[in-house]
C-alpha positions in Angstrom: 58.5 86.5 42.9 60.2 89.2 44.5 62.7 91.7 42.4 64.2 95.1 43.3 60.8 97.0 41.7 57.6 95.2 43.6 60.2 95.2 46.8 58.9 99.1 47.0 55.6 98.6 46.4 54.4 94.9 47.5 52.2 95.4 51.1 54.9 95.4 54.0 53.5 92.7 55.8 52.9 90.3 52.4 56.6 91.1 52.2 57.7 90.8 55.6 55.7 86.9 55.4 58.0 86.0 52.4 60.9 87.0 53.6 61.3 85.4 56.9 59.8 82.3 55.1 62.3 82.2 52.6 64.8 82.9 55.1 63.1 79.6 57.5 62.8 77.3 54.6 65.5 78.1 52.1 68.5 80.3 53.2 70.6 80.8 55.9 71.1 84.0 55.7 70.0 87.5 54.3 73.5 87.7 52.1 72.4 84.4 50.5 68.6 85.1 49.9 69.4 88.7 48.3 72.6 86.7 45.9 70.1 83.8 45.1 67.4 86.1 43.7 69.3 88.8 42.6 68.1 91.6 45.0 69.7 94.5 46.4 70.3 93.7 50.2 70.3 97.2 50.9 66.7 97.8 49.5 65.3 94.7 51.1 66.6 96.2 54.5 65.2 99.7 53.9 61.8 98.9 53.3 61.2 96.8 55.9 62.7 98.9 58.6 60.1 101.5 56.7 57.9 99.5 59.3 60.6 99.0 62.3 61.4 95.7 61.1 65.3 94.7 61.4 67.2 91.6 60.5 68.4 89.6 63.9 71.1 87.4 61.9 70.7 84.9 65.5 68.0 83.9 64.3 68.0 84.2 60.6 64.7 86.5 60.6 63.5 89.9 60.2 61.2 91.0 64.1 59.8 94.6 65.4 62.6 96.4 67.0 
């Protein structure tokens, strides 16, 4: 389960995988992932662009700049 603490620590690309699977399979956007599970949208974005990863809201995923 992700939560605002193992956001920080869990392995970029474990997190990277959940994310954009979440995002395929259950939400349709970012805003409604973070609300669902109670996660801070701003924390989610900052790690994963740690890595160069960004959110392209076309296609409801996080890619490689």
């Amino acid at each position: 389960m992700l939560n605002n603490e193992n956001i920080g620590t869990m392995d970029i690309n474990i997190l990277l995988s959940i994310v954009n699977m979440k995002l395929r399979d259950n939400y349709p956007s970012i805003e409604a992932l973070c609300y669902d599970m109670d996660i801070s949208e701003g924390t989610l974005i900052n790690r994963l662009n740690e890595d160069k990863y960004i959110y392209q809201k076309s296609n409801n995923q996080f890619i490689k700049k």
